[in-house]
C-alpha positions in Angstrom: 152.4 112.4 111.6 149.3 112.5 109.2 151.9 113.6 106.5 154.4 110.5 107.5 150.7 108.4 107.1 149.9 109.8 104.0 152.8 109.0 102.3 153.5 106.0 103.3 149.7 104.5 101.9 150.7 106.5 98.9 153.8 104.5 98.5 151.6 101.1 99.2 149.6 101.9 96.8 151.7 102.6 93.8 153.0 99.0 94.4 149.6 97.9 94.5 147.7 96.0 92.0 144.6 97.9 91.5 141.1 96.7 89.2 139.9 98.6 86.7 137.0 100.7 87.0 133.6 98.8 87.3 135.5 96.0 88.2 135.4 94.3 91.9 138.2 92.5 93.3 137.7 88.2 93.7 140.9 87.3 94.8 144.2 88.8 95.6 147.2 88.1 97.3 147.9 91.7 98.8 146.9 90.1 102.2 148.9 88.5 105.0 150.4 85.9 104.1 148.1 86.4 100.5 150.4 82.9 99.0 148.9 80.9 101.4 147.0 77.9 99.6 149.2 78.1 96.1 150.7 74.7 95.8 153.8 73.8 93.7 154.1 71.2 91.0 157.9 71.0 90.1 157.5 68.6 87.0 161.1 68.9 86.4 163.1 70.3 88.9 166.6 70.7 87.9 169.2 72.6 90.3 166.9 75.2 91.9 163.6 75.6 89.5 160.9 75.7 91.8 158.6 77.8 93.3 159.4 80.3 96.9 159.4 82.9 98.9 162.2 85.0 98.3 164.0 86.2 101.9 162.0 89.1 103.8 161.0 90.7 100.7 158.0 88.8 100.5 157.8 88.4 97.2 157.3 84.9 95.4 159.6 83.9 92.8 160.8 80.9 90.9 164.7 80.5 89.3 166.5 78.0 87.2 169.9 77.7 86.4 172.7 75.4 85.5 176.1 75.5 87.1 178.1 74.7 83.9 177.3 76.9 80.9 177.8 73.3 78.6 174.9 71.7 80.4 171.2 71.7 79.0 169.5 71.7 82.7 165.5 72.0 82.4 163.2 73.2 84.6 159.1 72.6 84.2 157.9 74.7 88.1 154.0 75.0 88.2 152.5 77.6 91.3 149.3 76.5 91.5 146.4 78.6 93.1 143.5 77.4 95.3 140.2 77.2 93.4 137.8 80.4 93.5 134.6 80.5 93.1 133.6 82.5 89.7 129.7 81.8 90.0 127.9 84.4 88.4 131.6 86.6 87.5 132.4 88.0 84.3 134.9 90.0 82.2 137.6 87.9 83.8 140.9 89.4 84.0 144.0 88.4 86.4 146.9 91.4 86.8 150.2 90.2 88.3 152.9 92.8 89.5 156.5 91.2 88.1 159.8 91.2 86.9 162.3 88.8 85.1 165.9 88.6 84.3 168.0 86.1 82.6 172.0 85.5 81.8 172.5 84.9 78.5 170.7 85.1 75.4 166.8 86.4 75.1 164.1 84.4 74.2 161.7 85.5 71.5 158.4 84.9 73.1 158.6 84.9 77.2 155.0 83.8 76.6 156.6 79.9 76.1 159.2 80.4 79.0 157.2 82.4 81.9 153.6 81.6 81.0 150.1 81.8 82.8 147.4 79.0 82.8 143.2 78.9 83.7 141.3 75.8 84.5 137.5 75.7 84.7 136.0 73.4 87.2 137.5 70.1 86.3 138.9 70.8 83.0 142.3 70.9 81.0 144.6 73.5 81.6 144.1 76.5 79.1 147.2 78.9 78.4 146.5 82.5 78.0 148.7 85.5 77.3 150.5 87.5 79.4 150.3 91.3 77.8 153.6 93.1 78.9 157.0 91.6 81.2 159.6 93.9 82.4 163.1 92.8 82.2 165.0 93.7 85.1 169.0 94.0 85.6 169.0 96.1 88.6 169.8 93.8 91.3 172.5 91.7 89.3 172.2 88.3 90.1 171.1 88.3 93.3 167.8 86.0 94.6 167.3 89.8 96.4 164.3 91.3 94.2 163.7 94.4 95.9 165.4 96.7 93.4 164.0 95.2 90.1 162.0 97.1 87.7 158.3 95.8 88.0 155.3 96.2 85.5 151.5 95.2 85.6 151.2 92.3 83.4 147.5 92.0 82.5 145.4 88.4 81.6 142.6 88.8 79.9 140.6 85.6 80.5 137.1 87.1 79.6 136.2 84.7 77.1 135.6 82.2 80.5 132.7 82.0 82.8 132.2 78.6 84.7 131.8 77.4 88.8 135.2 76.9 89.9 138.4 78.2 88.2 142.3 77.8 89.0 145.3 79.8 87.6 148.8 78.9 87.8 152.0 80.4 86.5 155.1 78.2 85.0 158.4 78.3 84.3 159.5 76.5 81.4 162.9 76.4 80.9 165.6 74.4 79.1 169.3 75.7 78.1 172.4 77.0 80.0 171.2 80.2 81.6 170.2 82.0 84.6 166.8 82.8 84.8 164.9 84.4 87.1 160.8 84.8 87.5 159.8 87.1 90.6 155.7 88.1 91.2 154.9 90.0 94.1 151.1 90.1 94.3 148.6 88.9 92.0 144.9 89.7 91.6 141.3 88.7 90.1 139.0 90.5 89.1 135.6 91.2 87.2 132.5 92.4 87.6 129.3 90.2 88.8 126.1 89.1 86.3 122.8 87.7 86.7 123.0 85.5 83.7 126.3 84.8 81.4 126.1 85.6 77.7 126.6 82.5 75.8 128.9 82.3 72.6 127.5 82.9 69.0 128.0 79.6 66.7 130.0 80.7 63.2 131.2 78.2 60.8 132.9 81.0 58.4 134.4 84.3 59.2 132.4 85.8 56.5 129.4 85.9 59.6 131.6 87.8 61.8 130.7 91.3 59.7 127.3 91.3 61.2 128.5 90.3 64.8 128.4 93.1 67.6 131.7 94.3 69.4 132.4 92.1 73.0 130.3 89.5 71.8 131.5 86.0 72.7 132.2 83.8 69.8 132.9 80.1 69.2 134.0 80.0 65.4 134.3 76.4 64.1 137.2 75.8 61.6 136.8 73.1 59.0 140.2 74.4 57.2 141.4 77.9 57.5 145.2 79.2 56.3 147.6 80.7 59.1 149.2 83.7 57.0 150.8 85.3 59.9 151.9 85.2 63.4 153.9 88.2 65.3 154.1 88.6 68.8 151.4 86.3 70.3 149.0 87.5 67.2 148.2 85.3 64.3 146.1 85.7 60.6 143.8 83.5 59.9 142.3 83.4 56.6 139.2 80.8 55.3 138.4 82.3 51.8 135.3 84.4 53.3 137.5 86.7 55.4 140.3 87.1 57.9 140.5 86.7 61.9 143.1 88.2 63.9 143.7 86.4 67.0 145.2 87.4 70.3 147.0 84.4 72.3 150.0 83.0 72.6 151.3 80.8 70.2 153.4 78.0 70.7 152.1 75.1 68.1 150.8 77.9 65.5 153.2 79.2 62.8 153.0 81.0 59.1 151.6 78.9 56.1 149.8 76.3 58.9 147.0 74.7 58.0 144.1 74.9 60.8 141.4 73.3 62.2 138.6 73.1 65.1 137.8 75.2 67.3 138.5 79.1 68.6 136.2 81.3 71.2 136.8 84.4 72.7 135.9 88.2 72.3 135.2 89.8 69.8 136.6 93.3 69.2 137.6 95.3 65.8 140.5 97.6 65.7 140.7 101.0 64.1 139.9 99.8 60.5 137.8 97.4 60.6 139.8 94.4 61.3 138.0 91.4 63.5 140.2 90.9 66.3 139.8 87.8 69.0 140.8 88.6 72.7 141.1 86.1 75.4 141.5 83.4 72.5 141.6 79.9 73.3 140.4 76.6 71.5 141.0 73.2 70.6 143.2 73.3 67.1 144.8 71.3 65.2 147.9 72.1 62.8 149.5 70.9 60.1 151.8 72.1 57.5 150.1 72.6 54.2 151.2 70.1 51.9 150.9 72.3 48.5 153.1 75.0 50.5 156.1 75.7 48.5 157.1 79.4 48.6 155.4 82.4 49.9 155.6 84.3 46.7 154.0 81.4 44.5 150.7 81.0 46.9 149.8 84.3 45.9 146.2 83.9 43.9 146.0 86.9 41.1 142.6 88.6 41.3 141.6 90.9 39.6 138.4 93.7 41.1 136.0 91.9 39.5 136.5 88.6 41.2 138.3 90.3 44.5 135.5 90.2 46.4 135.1 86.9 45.8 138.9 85.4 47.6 138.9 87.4 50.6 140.9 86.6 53.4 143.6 84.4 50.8 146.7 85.3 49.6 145.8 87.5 46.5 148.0 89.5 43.6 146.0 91.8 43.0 145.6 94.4 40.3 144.1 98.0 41.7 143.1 99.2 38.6 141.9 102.9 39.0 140.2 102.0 42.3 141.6 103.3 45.4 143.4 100.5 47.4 144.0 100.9 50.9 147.1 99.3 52.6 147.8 98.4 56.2 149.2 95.6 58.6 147.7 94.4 62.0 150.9 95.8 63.9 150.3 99.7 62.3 153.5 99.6 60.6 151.7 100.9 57.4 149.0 102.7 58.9 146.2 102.5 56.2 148.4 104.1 53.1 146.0 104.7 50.3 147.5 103.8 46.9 146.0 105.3 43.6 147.1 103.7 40.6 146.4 104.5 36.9 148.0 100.9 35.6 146.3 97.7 35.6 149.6 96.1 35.9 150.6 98.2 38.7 149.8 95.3 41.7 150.3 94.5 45.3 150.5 90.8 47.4 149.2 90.5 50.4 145.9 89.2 52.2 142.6 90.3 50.5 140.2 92.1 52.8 138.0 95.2 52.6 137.6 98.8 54.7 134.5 99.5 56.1 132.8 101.4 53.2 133.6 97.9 51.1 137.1 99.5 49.7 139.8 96.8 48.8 142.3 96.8 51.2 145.5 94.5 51.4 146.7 93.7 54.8 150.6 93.1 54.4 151.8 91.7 57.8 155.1 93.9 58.3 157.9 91.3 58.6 156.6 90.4 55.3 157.1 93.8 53.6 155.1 95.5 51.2 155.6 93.5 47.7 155.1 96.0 44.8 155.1 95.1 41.2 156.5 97.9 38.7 156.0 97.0 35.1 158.3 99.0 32.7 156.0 99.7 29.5 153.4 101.5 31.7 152.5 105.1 33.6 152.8 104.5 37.6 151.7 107.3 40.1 154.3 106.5 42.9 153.6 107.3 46.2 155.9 107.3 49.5 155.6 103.4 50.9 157.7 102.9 53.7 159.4 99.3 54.8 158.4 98.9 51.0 159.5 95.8 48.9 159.8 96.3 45.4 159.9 93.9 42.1 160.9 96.5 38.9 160.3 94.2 35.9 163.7 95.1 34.1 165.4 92.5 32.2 168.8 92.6 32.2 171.5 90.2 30.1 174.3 88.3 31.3 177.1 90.2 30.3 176.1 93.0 28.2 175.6 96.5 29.5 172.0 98.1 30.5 171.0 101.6 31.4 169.4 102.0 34.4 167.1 104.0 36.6 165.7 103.1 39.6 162.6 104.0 42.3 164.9 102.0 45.2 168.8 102.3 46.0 170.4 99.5 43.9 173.6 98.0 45.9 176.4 97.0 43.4 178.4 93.8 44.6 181.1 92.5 42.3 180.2 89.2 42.6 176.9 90.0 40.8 177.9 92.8 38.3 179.2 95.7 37.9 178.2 99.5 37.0 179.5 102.8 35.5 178.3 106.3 36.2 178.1 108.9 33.7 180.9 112.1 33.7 180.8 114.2 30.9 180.5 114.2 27.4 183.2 116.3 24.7 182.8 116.1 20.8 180.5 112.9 21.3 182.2 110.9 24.0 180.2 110.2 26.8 182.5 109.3 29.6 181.9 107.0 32.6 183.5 105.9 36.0 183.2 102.3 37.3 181.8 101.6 40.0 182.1 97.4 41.3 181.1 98.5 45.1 178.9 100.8 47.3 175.2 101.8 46.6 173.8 104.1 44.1 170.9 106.2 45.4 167.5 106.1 43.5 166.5 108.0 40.8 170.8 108.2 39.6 171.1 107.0 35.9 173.8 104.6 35.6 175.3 101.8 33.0 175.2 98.0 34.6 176.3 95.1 33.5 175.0 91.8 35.2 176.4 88.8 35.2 173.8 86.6 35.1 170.5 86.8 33.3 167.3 88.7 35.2 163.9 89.1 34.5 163.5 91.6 37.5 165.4 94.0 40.1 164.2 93.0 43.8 164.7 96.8 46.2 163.7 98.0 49.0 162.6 100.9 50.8 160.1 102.4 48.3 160.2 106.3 48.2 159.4 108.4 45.7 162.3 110.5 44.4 162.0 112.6 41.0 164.2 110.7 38.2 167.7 112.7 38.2 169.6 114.2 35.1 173.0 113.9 35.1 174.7 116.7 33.1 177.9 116.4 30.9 178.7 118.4 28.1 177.2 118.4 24.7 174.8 115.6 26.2 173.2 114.9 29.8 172.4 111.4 30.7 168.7 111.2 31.9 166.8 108.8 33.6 163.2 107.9 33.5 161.0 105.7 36.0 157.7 106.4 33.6 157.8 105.8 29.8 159.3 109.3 28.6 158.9 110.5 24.8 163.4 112.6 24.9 163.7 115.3 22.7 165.2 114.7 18.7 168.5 113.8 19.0 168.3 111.4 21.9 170.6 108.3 21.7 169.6 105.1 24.2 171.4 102.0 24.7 169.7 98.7 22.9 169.6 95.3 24.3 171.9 94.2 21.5 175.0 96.4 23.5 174.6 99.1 20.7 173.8 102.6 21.6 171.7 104.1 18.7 169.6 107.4 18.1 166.3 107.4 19.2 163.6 107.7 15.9 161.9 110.9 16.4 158.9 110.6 18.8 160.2 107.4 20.0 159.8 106.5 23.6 162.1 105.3 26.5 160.4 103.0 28.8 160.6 103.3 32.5 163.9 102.1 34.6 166.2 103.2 32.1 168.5 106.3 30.9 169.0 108.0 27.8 171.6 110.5 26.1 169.7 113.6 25.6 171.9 116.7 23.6 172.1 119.6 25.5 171.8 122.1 22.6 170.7 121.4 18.8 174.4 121.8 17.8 175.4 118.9 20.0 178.2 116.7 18.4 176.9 113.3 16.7 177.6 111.1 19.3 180.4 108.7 18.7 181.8 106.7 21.4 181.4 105.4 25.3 184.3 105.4 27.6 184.6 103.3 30.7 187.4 104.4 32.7 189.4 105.8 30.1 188.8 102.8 27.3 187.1 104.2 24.8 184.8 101.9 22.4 183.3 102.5 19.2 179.7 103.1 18.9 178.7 99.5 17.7 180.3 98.2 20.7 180.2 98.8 24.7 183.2 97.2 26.4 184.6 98.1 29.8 188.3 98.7 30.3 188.6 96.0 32.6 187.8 93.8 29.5 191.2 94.9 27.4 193.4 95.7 30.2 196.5 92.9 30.5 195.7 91.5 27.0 197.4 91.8 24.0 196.8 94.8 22.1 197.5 93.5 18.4 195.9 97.2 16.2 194.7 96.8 12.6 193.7 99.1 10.2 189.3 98.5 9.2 191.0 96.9 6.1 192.5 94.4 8.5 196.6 95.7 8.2 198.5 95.2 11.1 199.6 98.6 12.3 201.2 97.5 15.8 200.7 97.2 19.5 200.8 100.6 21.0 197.5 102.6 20.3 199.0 106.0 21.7 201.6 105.9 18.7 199.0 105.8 15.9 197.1 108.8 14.7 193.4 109.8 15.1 191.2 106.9 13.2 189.1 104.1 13.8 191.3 100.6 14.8 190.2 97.3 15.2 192.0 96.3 18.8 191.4 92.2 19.9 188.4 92.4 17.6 186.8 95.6 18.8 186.3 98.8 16.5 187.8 101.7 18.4 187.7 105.5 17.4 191.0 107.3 18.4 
């Protein structure tokens, strides 16, 4: 019997919402008959979006629905709680035991759908954030909730203290759908004070620095730039630092200009970055009106004056200083970058590490934006999620060579590119390629067809620049500037391959002919799927294929149509020198 007992409070327990430790219980519904005094407020009640008791489970829940997948019903279902008495309470926080499940597409952000509201004394109606849901498919679509999965959803309202306070959960809804909100037991909690700590005033975020961790703060905005919101978490940045705020966000997007006024708790996260729990306030938004596109509200610093923009939008050049890069969701994790360029620069938001360090904070939807300059020595390290700008220019219709830190995709529609075969008695030999990606660090011939000052790639990861060997030369490639051996032909903007001056230098992102012994043939000729060009001249064989072939001698004599019946020389075919 004790054994049957045992168990069976073990059982009641694990359903249980429990406080925290050093916390005491204010309210709870894990009584009999703990809904009793919750009032509905069905603002729109379309089909059956209200509040209820679901069956002998116990267990309250909500639904809305529409009976024709074509119609837009709405539902707006308030469950109101009594008023409790928070005299002398703080470190509020409110844990609800739930589950949801919907038929047809996911929202985003359940915050804006199944949401949970405070009100102090005789106040408005404050939304906070709910921290986790669990999506449940268990029990089909039944109104039985007895099977679904359930999860502790936490609401951290510890930014409030008052008299009298009232929390409610809502249903918004509007669509075709099914949807589905079950909570069976909710509770209050926190801990009890002789006196409440009252908010420190700041007018710039600059003051939060010398603030002290869990102290309440009431920061008032006169115009502050929202960089970045993710998940019920947005960036706010006011030229004197950065703010990372914890709430959910409904009227609060990227590139927002804000204003008014924000309290709540403050904490700091692993490196340093001043976080806000329990947010709430009285802002106002507004689009900026000199917001055009990301990439041109990026403000280039330099160290000297970096110091001087944080928490903007900064270019900025980390000029044999140690940079440290991260993003408030831990994507990046605090990658130190050591550069030995001062054109070697990263975007993102200006900030600084605890010992004063720069750091960039790149949000990670927004990617790490590197800028790789050609004529200069870069110490690459592995970046992931990684987006990358390789200043290469390339000309419309004329053949480049090309090496790259990224995989480069090659669509038809925007060019086309060759790889490199062999090379016998000074041919170098190449296979088109119009489709498919070529890996980084591969050498490779591409012809765009449209002119570009740079080469946009992702997913930066260092790989060691690959030599492709061929014969009497190997093709090389090079992602720093590289000083080849004598002997080295490269390919000039002008579409003429040439030999390199001795001590000459190939910049970074290209490829160069290198011989593979001193008594390497002079090299005389590219050819692109079998059409072989002279020297002065790169054309592909797609160019000559179909057309006309009428052959001439260099002294312009017309020698006939069919190059395979003429003996070894050099021909001028449609205007092209060719060596047979």
């Amino acid at each position: 019997m004790k054994k049957k007992l045992l168990l069976g409070m073990a059982m009641l327990l694990s359903m249980a919402v429990l406080p925290s430790y050093g916390q005491e219980t204010i309210f709870t519904t894990e009584v009999l008959n703990g809904w009793s005094g919750f009032t509905n407020n069905n603002v729109e009640d379309y089909y059956s979006g209200r509040w209820r008791v679901g069956g002998d489970s116990g267990y309250l829940g909500t639904s809305a629905y529409s009976d024709d997948e074509n119609d837009s019903g709405s539902a707006d279902a308030w469950l109101i709680s009594p008023q409790i008495d928070i005299t002398n309470k703080d470190s509020l926080k409110i844990t609800i035991d739930h589950s949801y499940m919907f038929k047809g597409s996911s929202w985003g952000n359940m915050n804006q759908v199944l949401s949970s509201w405070v009100k102090l004394d005789d106040g408005d109606w404050i939304q906070f954030k709910i921290s986790e849901y669990a999506e449940s498919t268990k029990g089909g679509y039944s109104w039985s909730p007895v099977n679904y999965n359930y999860v502790n959803g936490v609401i951290d309202i510890s930014s409030l203290h008052g008299h009298q306070l009232q929390f409610a959960f809502r249903l918004k809804y509007q669509g075709s759908y099914n949807l589905k909100w079950y909570i069976r037991s909710c509770v209050l909690t926190g801990i009890t004070v002789t006196q409440h700590d009252e908010p420190v005033q700041i007018s710039s975020f600059s003051e939060i620095k010398n603030l002290v961790e869990n102290q309440l703060i009431e920061a008032s905005i006169d115009s502050a730039w929202c960089h970045y919101t993710y998940r019920n978490k947005a960036i706010l940045g006011d030229g004197t630092g950065i703010l990372l705020l914890d709430l959910p966000l409904s009227n609060l997007y990227y590139h927002y200009n804000v204003s008014g006024t924000i309290k709540g708790r403050l904490t700091r996260r692993w490196d340093g970055l001043p976080e806000l729990k329990a947010a709430y306030g009285d802002m106002v938004t507004s689009v900026r009106e000199d917001y055009d596109d990301w990439d041109m509200n990026y403000k280039n610093v330099s160290i000297s004056d970096y110091y001087d923009n944080l928490g903007t939008m900064v270019r900025a050049t980390l000029d044999h200083v140690d940079g440290v890069i991260d993003d408030p969701f831990n994507n990046y994790n605090g990658i130190t970058i050591n550069t030995v360029s001062q054109k070697f620069e990263v975007c993102g938001i200006a900030y600084v590490t605890n010992d004063n360090r720069p750091r960039i904070l790149v949000p990670s939807t927004l990617e790490l934006y590197v800028i790789l300059n050609d004529d200069v020595n870069i110490v690459y390290e592995n970046i992931p999620n990684a987006m990358i700008r390789v200043m290469r220019r390339l000309y419309s219709g004329k053949w480049h060579t090309l090496c790259l830190p990224m995989s480069f995709n090659v669509a038809s529609v925007y060019g086309e590119a060759a790889l490199f075969e062999s090379c016998d008695d000074g041919v170098m030999t190449f296979s088109s390629k119009t489709s498919g990606t070529i890996p980084a660090g591969t050498p490779f011939l591409y012809k765009s067809k449209v002119n570009n000052n740079y080469i946009y790639g992702e997913n930066f990861t260092y790989v060691s620049p690959q030599t492709v060997n061929g014969g009497d030369y190997n093709f090389v490639g090079s992602l720093n500037p590289v000083q080849p051996a004598d002997g080295t032909y490269y390919l000039s903007e002008g579409n003429t391959i040439k030999p390199l001056a001795s001590g000459g230098t190939i910049n970074a992102f290209r490829a160069y002919f290198e011989p593979a012994s001193p008594n390497a043939a002079k090299a005389r000729a590219i050819s692109i799927d079998g059409m072989t060009t002279a020297i002065e001249d790169i054309v592909g064989g797609e160019e000559l294929l179909g057309l006309p072939q009428k052959i001439y001698t260099v002294g312009g004599q017309y020698v006939g149509d069919d190059l395979n019946a003429l003996p070894k020389g050099v021909y001028l075919v449609n205007g092209k020198k060719i060596i047979k």
